[in-house]
N, C-alpha and C positions, 0 to 999 in steps of 0.2 A: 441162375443157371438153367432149372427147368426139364430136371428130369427125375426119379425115385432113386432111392437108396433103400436096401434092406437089412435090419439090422438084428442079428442073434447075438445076447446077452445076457447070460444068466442073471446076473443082477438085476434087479428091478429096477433101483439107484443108479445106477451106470447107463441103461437104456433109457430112462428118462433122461437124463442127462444128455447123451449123446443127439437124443431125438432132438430137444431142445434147440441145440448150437449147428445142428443139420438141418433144422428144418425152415432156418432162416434164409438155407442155399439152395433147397432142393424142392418139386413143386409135391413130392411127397416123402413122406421118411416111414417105412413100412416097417414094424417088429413081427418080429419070429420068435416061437416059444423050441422050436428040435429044428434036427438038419433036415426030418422031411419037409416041417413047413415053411425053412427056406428055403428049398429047391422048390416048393408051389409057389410060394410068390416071388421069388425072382424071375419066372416064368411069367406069373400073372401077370406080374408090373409091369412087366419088360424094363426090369433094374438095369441101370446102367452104374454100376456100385453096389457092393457089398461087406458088411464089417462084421467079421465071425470072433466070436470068444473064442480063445483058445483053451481056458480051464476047461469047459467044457467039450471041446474040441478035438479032432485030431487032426495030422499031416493027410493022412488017407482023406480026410472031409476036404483038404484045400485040394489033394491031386484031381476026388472027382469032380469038384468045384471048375477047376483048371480044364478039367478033361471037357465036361457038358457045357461049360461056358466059358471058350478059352481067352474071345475079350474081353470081358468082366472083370475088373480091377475089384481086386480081391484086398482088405487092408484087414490084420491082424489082429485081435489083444490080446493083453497080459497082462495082471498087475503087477509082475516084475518079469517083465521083458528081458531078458538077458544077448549077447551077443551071437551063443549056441543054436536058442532058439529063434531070432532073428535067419539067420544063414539056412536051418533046416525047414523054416518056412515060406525062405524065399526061392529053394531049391524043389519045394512042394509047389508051389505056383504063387504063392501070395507076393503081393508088389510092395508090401512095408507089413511091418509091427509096432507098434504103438503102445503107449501103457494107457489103462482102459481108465485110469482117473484122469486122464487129458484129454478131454473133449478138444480141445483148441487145439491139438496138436493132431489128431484124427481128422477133423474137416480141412487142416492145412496138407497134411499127406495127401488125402482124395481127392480135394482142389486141382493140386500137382499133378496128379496122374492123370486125373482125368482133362486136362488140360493139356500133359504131355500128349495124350493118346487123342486129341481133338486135334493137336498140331498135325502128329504125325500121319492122320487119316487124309487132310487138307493139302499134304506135299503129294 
């Protein structure tokens, strides 16, 4: 693919992990320790993707996420994602929710969308 993702995860296990199966795709995979030091390096990077914890998290972090970077494919976690907080995340701006033990399921979501949003810059 050939561009950064940046990823806040409370888990230390879970962000290696993700790092791991992203960075097979991506020509960097950047971690974040808070939401301020994802808002510097999604800037730094010039991230074209981002994967926020939601344990840690809130809706108000996706709206200003959404707000400061409204192309920015925004992708979710939870360790139990449910259907409530799917919809109230995707109404905050995020593009999917994921459960954060599936890596494999996370780079196919990002994949998708950043692939939808390549299509649709190219029509």
């Amino acid at each position: 693919m050939g561009f950064s993702i940046v990823v806040l995860e409370s888990d230390p296990r879970v962000a290696q992990s993700l790092a791991g199966k992203l960075s097979a795709h991506f020509n960097a995979v950047v971690l974040a320790n808070s939401s301020e030091e994802l808002r510097e390096r999604i800037s730094r990077s010039c991230a074209e993707a981002v994967v926020l914890d939601m344990e840690n998290s809130r809706l108000t972090d996706v709206r200003k996420l959404r707000n400061d970077f409204p192309s920015l494919p925004i992708v979710c976690l939870h360790r139990v994602p449910d259907e409530q907080m799917w919809i109230d995340a995707l109404d905050a701006g995020a593009n999917d929710v994921c459960p954060a033990y599936d890596p494999q399921t996370v780079l196919s979501s990002i994949l998708h969308i950043v692939q939808a949003a390549r299509g649709a810059s190219a029509a």
